[in-house]
C-alpha positions in Angstrom: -3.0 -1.6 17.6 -5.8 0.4 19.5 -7.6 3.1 17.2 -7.3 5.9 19.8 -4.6 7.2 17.6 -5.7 6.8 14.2 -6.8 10.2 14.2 -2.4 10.8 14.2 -2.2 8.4 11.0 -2.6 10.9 8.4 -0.2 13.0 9.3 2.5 10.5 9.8 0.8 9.2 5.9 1.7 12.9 4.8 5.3 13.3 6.2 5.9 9.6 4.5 4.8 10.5 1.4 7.2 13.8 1.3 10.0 11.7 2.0 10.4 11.1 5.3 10.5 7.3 6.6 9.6 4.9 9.5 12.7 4.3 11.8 13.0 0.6 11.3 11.5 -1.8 14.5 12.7 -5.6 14.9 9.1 -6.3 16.2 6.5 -4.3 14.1 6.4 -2.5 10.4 3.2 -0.7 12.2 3.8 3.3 12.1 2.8 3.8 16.2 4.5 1.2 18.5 3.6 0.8 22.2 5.8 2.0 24.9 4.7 2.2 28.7 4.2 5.9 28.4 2.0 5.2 25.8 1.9 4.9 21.6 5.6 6.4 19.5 6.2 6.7 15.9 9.8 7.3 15.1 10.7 8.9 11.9 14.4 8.9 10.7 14.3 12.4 8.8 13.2 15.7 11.2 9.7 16.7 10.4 8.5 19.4 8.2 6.0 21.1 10.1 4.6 23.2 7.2 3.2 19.7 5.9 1.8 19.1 8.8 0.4 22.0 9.4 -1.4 22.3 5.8 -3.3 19.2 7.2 -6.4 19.8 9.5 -5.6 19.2 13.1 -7.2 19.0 16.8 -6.8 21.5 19.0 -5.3 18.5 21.1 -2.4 18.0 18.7 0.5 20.0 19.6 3.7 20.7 17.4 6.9 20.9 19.1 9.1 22.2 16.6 11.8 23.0 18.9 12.3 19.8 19.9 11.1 17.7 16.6 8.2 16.2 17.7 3.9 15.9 17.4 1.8 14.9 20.5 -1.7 14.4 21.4 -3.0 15.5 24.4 -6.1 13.5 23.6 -4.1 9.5 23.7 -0.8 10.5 24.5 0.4 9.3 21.1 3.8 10.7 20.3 5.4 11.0 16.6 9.5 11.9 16.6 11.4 13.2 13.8 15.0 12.4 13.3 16.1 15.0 15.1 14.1 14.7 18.4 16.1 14.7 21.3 14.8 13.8 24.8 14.4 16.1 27.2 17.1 16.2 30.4 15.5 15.5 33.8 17.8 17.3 36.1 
């Protein structure tokens, strides 16, 4: 796993340890998994933004509470909640 998006690990380590979970992966038990459009972490339970948000963040990490999900402007890195739902290219 590259370390450009270690920086993202604590919050996924904080959303864990209030009870969310990894979505299970046949291939890794790492938090961030590669995709073409870059690093995902999948969570099975939507995200509680207040605990993230109690965490100190870049001014490159943007919460996307609308649609469930963290990215990083900085790598690209994307973390999903349970609830995220892609958006529709139409």
């Amino acid at each position: 796993m590259g370390d450009d998006h270690r920086h993202l690990l604590p919050l996924v380590d904080a959303l864990l340890a209030d009870g969310n979970a990894l979505e299970p992966h046949p291939a890794t038990d790492e938090a961030f998994r590669p995709s073409q459009g870059g690093y995902y972490c999948q969570l099975t339970k939507p995200i509680d933004f207040a605990v993230v948000r109690a965490l100190p963040l870049s001014d490159k990490v943007h919460l996307v509470e609308h649609a469930d999900y963290i990215w990083c402007e900085h790598c690209w890195a994307e973390i999903y909640g349970g609830g995220y739902k892609r958006p529709e290219v139409g």
